[in-house]
N, C-alpha and C positions, 0 to 999 in steps of 0.2 A: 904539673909538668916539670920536669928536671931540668936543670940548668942545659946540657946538651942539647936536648930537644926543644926550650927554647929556642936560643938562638939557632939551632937549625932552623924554625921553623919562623923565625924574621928574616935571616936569610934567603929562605925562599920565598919570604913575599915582598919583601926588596925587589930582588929577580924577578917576579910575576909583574909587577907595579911598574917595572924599568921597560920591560916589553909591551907594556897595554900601550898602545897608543891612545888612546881617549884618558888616560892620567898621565898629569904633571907633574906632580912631589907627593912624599910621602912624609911626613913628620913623625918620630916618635916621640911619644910624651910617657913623662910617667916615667917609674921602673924601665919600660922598655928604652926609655933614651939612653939608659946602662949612664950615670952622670957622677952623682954624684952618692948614688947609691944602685946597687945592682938587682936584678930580678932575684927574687926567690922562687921558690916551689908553689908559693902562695899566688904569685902575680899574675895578672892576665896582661893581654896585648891589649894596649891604649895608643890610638895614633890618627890623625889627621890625613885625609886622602884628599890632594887636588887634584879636581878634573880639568879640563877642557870644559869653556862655556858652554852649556848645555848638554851634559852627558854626567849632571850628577845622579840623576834616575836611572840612567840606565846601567851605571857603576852599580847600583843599589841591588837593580834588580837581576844582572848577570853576574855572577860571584865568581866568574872565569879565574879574577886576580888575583882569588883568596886563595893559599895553598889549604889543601885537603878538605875542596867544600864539597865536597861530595859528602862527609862525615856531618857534618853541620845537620842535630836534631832540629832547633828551634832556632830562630831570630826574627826581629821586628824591628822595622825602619818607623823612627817617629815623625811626626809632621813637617820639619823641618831636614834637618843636618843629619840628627844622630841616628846610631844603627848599634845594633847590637845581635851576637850572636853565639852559641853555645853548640860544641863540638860533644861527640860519643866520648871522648875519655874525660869530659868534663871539663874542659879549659874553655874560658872565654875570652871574647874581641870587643871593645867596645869602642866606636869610631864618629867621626864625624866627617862627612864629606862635603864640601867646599870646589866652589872656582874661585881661583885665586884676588878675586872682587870681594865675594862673599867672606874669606875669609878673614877682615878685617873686624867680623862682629866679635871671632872668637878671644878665648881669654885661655893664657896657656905662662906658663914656668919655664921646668925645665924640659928640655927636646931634642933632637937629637935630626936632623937631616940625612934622611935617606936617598933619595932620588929626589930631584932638582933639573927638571926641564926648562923652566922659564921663570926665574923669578922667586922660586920658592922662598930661600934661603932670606933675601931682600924681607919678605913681606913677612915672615914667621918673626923677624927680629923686632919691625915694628908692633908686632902684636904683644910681643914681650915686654918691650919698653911700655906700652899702652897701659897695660896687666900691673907693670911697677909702679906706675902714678896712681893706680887706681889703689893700689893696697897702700900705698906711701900715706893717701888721703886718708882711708878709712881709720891709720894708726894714727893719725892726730886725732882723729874725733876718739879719742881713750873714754873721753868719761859718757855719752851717749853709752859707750858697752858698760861702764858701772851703773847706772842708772839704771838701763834692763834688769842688767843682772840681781842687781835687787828686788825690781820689781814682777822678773821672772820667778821669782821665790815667793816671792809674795801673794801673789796669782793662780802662779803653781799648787800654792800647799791651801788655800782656798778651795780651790775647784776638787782638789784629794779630797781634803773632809766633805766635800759639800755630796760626794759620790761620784762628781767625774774623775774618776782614777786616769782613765787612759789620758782627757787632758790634762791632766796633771802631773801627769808622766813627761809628759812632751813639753809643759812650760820648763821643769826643771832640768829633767836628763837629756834635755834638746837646748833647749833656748840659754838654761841660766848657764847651762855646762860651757854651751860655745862663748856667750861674754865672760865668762870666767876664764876660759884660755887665752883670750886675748889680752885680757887684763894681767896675766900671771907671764905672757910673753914682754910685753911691753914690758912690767915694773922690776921683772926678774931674769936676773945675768943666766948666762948660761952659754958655757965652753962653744961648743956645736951648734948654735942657733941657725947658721947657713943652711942645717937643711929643713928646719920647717918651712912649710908650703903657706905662701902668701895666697892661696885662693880659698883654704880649706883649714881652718886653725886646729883642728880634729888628726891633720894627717903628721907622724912620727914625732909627734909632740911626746911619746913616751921616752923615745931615742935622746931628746934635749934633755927633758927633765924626769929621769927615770923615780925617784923619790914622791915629786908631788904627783904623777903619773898615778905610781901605785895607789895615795892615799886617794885621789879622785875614784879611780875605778875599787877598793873595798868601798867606799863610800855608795858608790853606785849601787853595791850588793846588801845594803843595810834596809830597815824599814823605813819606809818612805819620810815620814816624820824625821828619824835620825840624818837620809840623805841630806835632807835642805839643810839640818843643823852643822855637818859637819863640811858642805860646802860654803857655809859663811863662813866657820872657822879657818878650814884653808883660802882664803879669800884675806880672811882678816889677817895672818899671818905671812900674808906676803904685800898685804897694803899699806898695814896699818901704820909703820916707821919710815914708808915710803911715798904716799899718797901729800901731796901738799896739804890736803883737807878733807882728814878721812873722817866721815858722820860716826864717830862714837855710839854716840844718843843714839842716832838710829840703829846700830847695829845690836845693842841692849833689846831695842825696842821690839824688832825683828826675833831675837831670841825670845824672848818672850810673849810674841805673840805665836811661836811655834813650839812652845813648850805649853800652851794651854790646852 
C-alpha cells in the first residue's frame, strides 16, 4: 500500500471509529502512530480499539468500523483481545480491542491518539509508562541475557549435530540472536538508539547499528556450525573490552567445542 493510500485509509477509519458509537478511542501504534518513524509500503495498520464495556464482541464481529470491509478475504479473532485481518490488495490490520479496564493488561511504545471519547489518552500514557519500567527492569538483568546466550549456543549446536536441526534453529537464530541484541544494545553506543523498540529487541535494530546488523544477518546465511561460531565472535567483539568479566576460558572453550 502507498503512502497516499495509507493514510487515506487511517483517515477513514479515524472517521468510521469517531461515528461508531459503541467505540471510545482508537490508538495507533507502530509505523501507524507516524512518530518517530513513518509508514512505508511494507507496513500494515497496528492499533488499539476501545470499546464501551461490553461491546468488544460485537466490534469484532460487525466490521461496519473498518473502512473497505467488504474486501477483507481472511481474518480471525483470537481468544482474548487480538484480531487480525487481510484485505484483496494484500494489506493487513492487526488489532487489539479493549474496554478501557481491560486495557491496562496491554504493553504498547510508541502511539499516536486518534479518537478519544472518554479517557483514552489518560489510560494509553499509563500503559506506556508501565511498558517503560517493565523494559527498564529487564535491561538491568543484562547478564541473565549473557548467560542464555551462551547457553543458547550451546544447546543449539547440540541438538543440530544430534539431528534436531529445526531445534536447533530456533535455540540459535531465535533465542541466542535475541540475548545477543540485547547484549550488543546495552554494552554498545550508538547515535540513534531512540528508536529501538523496548518490547521487541529484533525491531530496526539494523537502523541503529547498520554494520553489526549486516554481519548478524550474513552470519545467519552461513552453515550452521559457522552461524554459532561467528555469533560468539561478534558477541566477543563488542564484550570483550567492555564486560566487567568477560569468561575468556569459556569462550575458548565454546569454540572449541564447536569446532569439533
Amino acid at each position: 500500500m502507498n503512502s497516499e493510500k495509507y493514510h487515506q485509509f487511517t483517515q477513514q477509519l479515524t472517521t468510521l471509529c469517531q461515528a461508531d458509537v459503541r467505540i471510545v478511542g482508537l490508538i495507533a501504534l507502530g509505523s501507524m502512530a507516524n512518530q518517530d518513524y513513518a509508514p512505508d509500503k511494507w507496513s500494515d495498520h497496528d492499533f488499539f480499539l476501545i470499546t464501551q464495556s461490553g461491546e468488544q464482541q460485537s466490534v469484532k464481529d460487525d466490521l461496519s468500523w473498518l473502512p473497505q470491509s467488504e474486501n477483507v478475504i481472511f481474518s480471525h479473532q483470537e481468544a482474548q483481545y487480538g484480531m487480525r485481518a487481510f484485505f484483496k490488495n494484500g494489506h493487513l490490520i492487526e488489532l487489539a480491542v479493549f474496554d478501557l479496564e481491560e486495557l491496562k493488561v496491554a504493553r504498547a511504545n510508541r502511539y499516536r491518539v486518534l479518537v478519544d471519547k472518554e479517557g483514552v489518552r489518560e489510560a494509553i500514557e499509563n500503559v506506556v509508562s508501565l511498558t517503560d519500567d517493565i523494559a527498564s527492569k529487564q535491561e538491568e538483568n543484562i547478564e541473565e541475557a549473557f548467560a542464555h546466550f551462551l547457553s543458547n549456543i550451546w544447546v543449539g549446536y547440540g541438538r543440530y549435530m544430534r539431528g534436531e536441526k529445526l531445534s536447533g534453529h530456533e535455540f540459535v537464530k531465535n533465542h541466542a540472536l535475541i540475548n545477543l541484541l540485547k547484549l550488543i544494545r546495552h554494552y554498545q553506543p550508538a547515535a540513534n538508539k531512540a528508536l529501538l523498540d523496548n518490547l521487541n529487541p529484533l525491531r530496526r535494530f539494523e537502523l541503529c547499528y547498520p554494520e553489526i546488523g549486516q554481519q548478524l544477518n550474513d552470519a545467519m546465511n552461513q552453515p550452521f556450525q559457522q552461524t554459532c561460531i561467528q555469533f560468539l565472535q561478534i558477541s566477543e567483539g563488542v564484550l570483550a573490552d567492555k564486560h566487567p568479566n568477560f569468561p575468556q576460558d569459556l569462550y575458548q572453550i565454546l569454540y572449541s567445542y564447536l569446532e569439533d
